[in-house]
C-alpha positions as YAML, in Angstrom:
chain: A
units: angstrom
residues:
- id: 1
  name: UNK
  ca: [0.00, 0.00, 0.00]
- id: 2
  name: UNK
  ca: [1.04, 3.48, -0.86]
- id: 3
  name: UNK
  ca: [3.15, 5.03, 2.77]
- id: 4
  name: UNK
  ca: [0.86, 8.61, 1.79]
- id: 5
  name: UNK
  ca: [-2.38, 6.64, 1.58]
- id: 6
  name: UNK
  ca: [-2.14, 4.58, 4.71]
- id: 7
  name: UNK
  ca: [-1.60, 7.94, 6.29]
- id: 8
  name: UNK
  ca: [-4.59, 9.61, 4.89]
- id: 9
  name: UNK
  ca: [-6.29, 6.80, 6.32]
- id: 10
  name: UNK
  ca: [-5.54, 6.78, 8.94]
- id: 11
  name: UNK
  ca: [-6.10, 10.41, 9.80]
- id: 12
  name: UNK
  ca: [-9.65, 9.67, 8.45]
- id: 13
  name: UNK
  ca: [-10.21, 7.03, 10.99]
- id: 14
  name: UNK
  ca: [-8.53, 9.00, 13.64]
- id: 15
  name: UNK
  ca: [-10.11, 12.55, 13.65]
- id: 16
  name: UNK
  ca: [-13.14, 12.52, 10.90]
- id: 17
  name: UNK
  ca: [-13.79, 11.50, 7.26]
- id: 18
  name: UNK
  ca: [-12.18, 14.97, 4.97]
- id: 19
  name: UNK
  ca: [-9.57, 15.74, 7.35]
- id: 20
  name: UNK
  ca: [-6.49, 13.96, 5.31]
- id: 21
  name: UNK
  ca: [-6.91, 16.80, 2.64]
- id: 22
  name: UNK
  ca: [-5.18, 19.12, 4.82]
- id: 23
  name: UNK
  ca: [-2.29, 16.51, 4.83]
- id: 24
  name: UNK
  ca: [0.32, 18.91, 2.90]
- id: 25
  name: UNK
  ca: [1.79, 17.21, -0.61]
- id: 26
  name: UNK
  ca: [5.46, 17.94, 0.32]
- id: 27
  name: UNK
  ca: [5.66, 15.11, 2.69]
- id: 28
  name: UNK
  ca: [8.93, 13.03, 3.54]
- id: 29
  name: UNK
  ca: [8.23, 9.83, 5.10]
- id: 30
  name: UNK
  ca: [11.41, 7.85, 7.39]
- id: 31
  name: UNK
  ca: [11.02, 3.94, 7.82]
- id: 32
  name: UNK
  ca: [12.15, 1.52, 10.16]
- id: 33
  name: UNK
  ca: [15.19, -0.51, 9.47]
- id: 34
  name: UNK
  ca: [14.34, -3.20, 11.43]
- id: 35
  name: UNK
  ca: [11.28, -3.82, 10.33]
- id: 36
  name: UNK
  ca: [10.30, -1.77, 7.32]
- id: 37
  name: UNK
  ca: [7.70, -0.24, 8.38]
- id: 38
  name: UNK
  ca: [6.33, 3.89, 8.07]
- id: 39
  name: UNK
  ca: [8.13, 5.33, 10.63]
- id: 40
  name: UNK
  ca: [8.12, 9.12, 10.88]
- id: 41
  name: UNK
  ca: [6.28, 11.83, 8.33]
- id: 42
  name: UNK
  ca: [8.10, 15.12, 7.92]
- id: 43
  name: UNK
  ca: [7.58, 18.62, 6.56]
- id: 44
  name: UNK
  ca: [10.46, 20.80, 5.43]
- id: 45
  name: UNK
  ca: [12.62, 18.64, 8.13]
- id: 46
  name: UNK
  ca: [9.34, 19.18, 10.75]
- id: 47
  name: UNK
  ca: [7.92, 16.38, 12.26]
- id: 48
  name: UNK
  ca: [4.62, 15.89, 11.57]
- id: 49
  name: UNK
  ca: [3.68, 12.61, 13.23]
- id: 50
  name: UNK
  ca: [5.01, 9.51, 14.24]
- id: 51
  name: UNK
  ca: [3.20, 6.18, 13.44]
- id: 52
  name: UNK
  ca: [2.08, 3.90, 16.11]
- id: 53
  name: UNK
  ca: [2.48, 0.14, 16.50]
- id: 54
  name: UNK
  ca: [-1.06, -0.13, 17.66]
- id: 55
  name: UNK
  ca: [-1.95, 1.91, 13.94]
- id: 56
  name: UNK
  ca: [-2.39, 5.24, 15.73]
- id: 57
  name: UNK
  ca: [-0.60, 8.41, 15.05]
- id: 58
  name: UNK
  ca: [1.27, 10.63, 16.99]
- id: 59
  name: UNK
  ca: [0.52, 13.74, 16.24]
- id: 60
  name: UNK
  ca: [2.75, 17.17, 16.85]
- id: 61
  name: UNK
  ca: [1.42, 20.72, 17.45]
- id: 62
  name: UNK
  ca: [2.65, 21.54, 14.19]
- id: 63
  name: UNK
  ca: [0.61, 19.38, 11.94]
- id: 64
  name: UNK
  ca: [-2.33, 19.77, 14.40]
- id: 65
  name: UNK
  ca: [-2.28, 23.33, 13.92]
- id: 66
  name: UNK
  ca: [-2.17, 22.78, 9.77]
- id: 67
  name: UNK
  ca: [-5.12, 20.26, 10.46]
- id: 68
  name: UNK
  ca: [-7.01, 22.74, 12.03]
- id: 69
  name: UNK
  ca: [-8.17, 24.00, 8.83]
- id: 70
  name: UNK
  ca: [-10.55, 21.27, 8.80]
- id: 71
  name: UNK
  ca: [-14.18, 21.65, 10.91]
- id: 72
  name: UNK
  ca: [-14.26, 18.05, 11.55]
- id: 73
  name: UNK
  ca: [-10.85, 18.13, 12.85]
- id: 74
  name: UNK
  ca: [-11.78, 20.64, 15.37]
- id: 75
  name: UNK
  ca: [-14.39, 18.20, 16.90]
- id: 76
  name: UNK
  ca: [-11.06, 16.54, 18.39]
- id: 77
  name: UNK
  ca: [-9.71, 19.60, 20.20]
- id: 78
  name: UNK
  ca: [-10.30, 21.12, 23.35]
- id: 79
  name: UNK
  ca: [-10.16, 24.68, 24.46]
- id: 80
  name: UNK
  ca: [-8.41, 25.69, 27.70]
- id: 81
  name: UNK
  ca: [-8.35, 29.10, 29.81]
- id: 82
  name: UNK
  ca: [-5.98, 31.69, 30.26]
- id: 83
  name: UNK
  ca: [-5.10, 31.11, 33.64]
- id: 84
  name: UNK
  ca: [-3.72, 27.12, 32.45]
- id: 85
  name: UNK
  ca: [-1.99, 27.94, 29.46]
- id: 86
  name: UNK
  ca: [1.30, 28.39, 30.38]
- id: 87
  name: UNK
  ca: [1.38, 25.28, 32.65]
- id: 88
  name: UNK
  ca: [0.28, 22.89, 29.76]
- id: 89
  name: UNK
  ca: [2.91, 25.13, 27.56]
- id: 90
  name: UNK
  ca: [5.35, 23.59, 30.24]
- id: 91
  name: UNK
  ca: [3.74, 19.89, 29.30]
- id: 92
  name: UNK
  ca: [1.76, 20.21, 33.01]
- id: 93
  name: UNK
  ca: [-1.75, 17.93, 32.53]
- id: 94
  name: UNK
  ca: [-4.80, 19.81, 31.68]
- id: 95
  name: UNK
  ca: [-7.16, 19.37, 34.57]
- id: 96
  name: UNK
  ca: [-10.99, 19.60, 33.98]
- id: 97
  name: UNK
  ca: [-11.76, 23.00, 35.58]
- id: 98
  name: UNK
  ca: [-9.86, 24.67, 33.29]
- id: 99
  name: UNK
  ca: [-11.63, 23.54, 29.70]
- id: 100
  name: UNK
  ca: [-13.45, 26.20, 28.41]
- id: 101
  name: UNK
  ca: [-14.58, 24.69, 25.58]
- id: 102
  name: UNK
  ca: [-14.42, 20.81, 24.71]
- id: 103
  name: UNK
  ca: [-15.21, 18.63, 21.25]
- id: 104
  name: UNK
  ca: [-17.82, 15.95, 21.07]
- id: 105
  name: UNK
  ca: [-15.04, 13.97, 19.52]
- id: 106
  name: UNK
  ca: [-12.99, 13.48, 22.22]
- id: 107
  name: UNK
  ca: [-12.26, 10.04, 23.52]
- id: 108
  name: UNK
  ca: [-10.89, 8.35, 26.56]
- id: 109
  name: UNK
  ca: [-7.45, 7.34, 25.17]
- id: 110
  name: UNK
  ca: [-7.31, 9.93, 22.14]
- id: 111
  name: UNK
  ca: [-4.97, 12.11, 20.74]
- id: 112
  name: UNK
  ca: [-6.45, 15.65, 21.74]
- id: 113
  name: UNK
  ca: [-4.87, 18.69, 20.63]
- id: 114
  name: UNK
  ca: [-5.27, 21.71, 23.10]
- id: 115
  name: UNK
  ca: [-6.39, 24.84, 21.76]
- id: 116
  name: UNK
  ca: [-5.74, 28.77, 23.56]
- id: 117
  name: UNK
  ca: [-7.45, 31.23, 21.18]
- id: 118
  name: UNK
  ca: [-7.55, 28.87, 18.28]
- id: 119
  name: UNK
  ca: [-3.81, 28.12, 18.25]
- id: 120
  name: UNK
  ca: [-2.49, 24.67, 19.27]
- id: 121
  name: UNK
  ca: [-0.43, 24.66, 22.39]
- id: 122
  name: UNK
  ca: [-0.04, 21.30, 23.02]
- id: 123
  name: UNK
  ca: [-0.71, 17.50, 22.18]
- id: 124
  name: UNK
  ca: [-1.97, 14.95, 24.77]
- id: 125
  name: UNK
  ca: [-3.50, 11.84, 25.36]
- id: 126
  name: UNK
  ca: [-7.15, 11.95, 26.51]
- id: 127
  name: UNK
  ca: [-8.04, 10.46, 30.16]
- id: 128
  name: UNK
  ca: [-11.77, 11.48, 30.33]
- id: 129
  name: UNK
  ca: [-14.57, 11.40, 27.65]
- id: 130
  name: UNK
  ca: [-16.05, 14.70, 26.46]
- id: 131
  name: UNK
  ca: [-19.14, 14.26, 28.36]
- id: 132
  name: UNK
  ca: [-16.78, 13.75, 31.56]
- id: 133
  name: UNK
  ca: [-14.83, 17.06, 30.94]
- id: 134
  name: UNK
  ca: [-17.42, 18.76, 30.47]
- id: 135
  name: UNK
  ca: [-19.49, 17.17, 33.79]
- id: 136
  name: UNK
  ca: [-16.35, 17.46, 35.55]
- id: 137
  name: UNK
  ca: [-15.03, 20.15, 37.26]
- id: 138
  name: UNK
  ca: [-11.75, 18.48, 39.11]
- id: 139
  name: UNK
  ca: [-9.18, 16.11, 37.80]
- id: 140
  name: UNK
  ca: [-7.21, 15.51, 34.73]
- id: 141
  name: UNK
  ca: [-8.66, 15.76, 31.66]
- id: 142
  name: UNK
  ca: [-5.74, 15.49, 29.20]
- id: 143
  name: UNK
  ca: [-2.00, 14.07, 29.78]
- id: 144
  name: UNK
  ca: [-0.09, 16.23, 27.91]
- id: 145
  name: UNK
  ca: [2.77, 14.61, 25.47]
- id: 146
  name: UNK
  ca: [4.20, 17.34, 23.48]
- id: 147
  name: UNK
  ca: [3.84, 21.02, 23.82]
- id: 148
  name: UNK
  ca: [5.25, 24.50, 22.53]
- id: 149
  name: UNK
  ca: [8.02, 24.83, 24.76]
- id: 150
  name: UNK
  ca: [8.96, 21.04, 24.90]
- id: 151
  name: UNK
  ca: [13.01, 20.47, 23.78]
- id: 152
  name: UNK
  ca: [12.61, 19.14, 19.93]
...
């Protein structure tokens, strides 16, 4: 199978049928010498994402924020306040009180990007369901795994 098509695909599982057209066409994709498999995707020497054994993707704030061009895409995100956003800038977890505004994508176990004023701050794993965040006003929401000011 094509390395580019696999991708779309799997962003269209992932986040929403439509979003792999905001996949950019200048893509350089690294494999695995081991075992031969598609191991990073790159931009202009960026990292885009990293593919999981488990068939998920990695995502970075980078290509999240070039996905964000895409409605469905923003289903995935959540929205945070001003008063968190330079602890989950530091990769600190987001913790429910905090959300201002959450997607009715978002999954226990997701990737969820983190939004402040539509810009992507940060990249993290998903601990509650949407419908939890939003019930919720204590705990973690979101494990954060990349973020603006982590080392590259």
């Amino acid at each position: 199978m094509d390395p580019i098509l696999k991708i779309r695909y799997t962003l269209d599982a992932l986040f929403g049928t439509g979003v792999s057209r905001y996949l950019p066409k200048d893509i350089r994709i690294t494999y695995s010498k081991r075992t031969g498999r598609i191991q990073h995707a790159y931009q202009d020497d960026k990292l885009l994402c990293t593919l999981r054994i488990d068939g998920g993707l990695a995502i970075t704030p980078h290509f999240a924020q070039i996905l964000m061009k895409s409605k469905k895409f923003r289903e995935n995100c959540l929205e945070v306040d001003n008063d968190s956003k330079s602890f989950i800038e530091d990769g600190k977890s987001v913790f429910c009180g905090h959300v201002k505004w959450c997607g009715k994508n978002v999954l226990i176990g997701a990737d969820v990007p983190i939004l402040y004023n539509d810009k992507v701050i940060a990249v993290g794993k998903a601990v509650l369901s949407s419908s939890m965040i939003r019930s919720l006003k204590r705990g973690v929401a979101v494990r954060i795994r990349d973020s603006l000011k982590s080392p590259d």
